[in-house]
Phi, psi and omega in degrees: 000127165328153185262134183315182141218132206242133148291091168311085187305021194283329208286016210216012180289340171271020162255174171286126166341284167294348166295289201292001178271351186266318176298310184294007166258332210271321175300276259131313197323144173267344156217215202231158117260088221256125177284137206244029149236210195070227190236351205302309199209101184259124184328294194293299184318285205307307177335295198245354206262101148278331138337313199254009180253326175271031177243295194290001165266322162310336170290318185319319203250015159283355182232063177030043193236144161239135186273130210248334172155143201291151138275119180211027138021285223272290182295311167336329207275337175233050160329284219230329217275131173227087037269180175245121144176241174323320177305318192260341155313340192257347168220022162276122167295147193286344163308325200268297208291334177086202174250014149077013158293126211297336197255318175293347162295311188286308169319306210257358162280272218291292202323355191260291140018284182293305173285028212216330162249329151326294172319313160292351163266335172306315171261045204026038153268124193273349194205160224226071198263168180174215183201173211235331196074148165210142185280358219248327199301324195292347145315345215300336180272347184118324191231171327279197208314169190218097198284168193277311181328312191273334168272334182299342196299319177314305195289330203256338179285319198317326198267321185235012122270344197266319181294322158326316181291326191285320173335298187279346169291317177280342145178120162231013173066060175227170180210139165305133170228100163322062219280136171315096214196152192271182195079318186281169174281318174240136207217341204195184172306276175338299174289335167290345181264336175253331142340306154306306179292329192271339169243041159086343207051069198273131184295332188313308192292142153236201186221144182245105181306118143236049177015304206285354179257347181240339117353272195315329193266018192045039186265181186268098199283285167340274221269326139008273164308000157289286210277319170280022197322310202279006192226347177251130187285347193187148156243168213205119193236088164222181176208163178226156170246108211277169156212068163285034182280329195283325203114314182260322181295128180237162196294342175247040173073339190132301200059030171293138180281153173333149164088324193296152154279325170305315186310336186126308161193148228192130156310069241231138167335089168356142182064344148231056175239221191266330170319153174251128171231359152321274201297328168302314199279318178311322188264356167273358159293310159348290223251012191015073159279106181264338199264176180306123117337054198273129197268122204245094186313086204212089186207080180319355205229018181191120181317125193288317157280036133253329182283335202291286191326306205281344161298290159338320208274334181279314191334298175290331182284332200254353187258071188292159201277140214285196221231152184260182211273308187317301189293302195318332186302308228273341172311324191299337208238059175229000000 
């Protein structure tokens, strides 16, 4: 059976819940990843709310849509995050932000966290993508030195926030898929192989394939999904596009805004960047990757309603299904 392909509503958060199930049923999609800000998805509601969980599956499903799994990006992100500040004012709802004291913002993020998988079980939903936070980024140049104490310390705050919130994950029977993403505690190869190791590699926890983060860093996205097969829980169908050409443009931007050409590389419309997504696709048939494709629209340089549709359309052509028992039988026997 073909893998759904889903629209990640977070970058569509300034519709209405139902404008974007309508548009994303009218392309084709066969469901949502539905982001748990906007108006899209409130955590606590959808928890304790029976009404408002058979409310969002009735838009799902007047517009042939099905929900493939839940988000929750924003708060995950101030979990872990050291320092808390203007920034997470800026994507914190005020339930979360509080009176903006940095540890009561990380307390009232995992509780939301934690109700955010009883929501997803509430909605037959098995997975659960976001980010995690981290105390480590902030370290990420190095200088000055960074003594090992101080990052182990970072992996041991992550390991004794995280495991509680994964406690409730494990049960109602949902799993955290974790996006690979800089800013986060596994941020890279490396930091995702010690990451792991710091919660047991405990099943609750994964990883959300997102490519277009692992390109700019010149890591291998394919051979990824190889060495973690068994960790990836969800995908993320996005790209990047590097223009490292000049001399100036560098791998950490700048601090240049979206869009700009001085970064350096920038995100781009699935299929036209730098992913290899032949050889990607190739290898979750490998790796019998069963789950949603989710197309996550992030392209400064083309109107998501245009671009949204035609991103379904390389997906579907290209992300073909592994080859079936039948031919394998009959190959075996020439």
């Amino acid at each position: 059976m073909a893998r759904p392909i889903t629209l990640f509503t977070g970058q569509w958060a300034d519709l209405p819940f139902e404008e974007v199930a309508r548009l994303a049923g009218e392309w084709g999609y066969d469901g949502l990843e539905i982001a748990s800000w906007g108006d899209h998805l409130d955590p606590w509601r959808a928890a304790e709310d029976d009404s408002y969980v058979r409310n969002r599956l009735e838009i799902l499903e007047r517009n042939g849509l099905r929900v493939h799994a839940i988000s929750n990006h924003l708060k995950g992100q101030a979990v872990c995050d050291d320092p808390i500040d203007a920034r997470h004012r800026d994507i914190l709802p005020d339930r979360i932000w509080g009176d903006g004291e940095p540890e009561g913002v990380r307390q009232r993020a995992a509780e939301e966290l934690k109700a955010t998988a009883h929501a997803a079980a509430r909605l037959g939903v098995k997975t659960v993508t976001g980010f995690t936070g981290s105390a480590n980024w902030k370290y990420v140049a190095m200088f000055p030195p960074v003594a090992e104490e101080l990052v182990e310390a970072g992996y041991r705050d992550f390991a004794d926030r995280w495991n509680p919130i994964l406690d409730v994950f494990d049960e109602v029977g949902v799993r955290f898929a974790h996006e690979v993403h800089p800013s986060e505690i596994a941020y890279d190869y490396w930091s995702t192989v010690k990451t792991l190791e710091v919660i047991g590699h405990r099943e609750a926890f994964g990883l959300n394939w997102d490519p277009s983060h692992m390109v700019w860093q010149d890591l291998d996205p394919v051979g990824f999904l190889w060495d973690f097969q068994d960790r990836i829980y969800h995908v993320h169908c996005k790209d990047t596009k590097k223009r490292l050409v000049n001399g100036r443009n560098g791998r950490l931007s700048s601090h240049l805004p979206w869009g700009d050409p001085r970064r350096g590389w920038d995100f781009i419309s699935v299929g036209r960047g730098d992913v290899p997504w032949e050889d990607a696709f190739r290898m979750l048939n490998a790796i019998g990757y069963d789950g949603p494709l989710s197309v996550e629209w992030e392209d400064a340089g083309m109107d998501r309603l245009i671009g949204a549709p035609q991103a379904l359309q390389f997906v579907r052509a290209n992300a073909f299904e592994p080859a079936s028992a039948a031919f394998d039988a009959a190959f075996s026997q020439r």
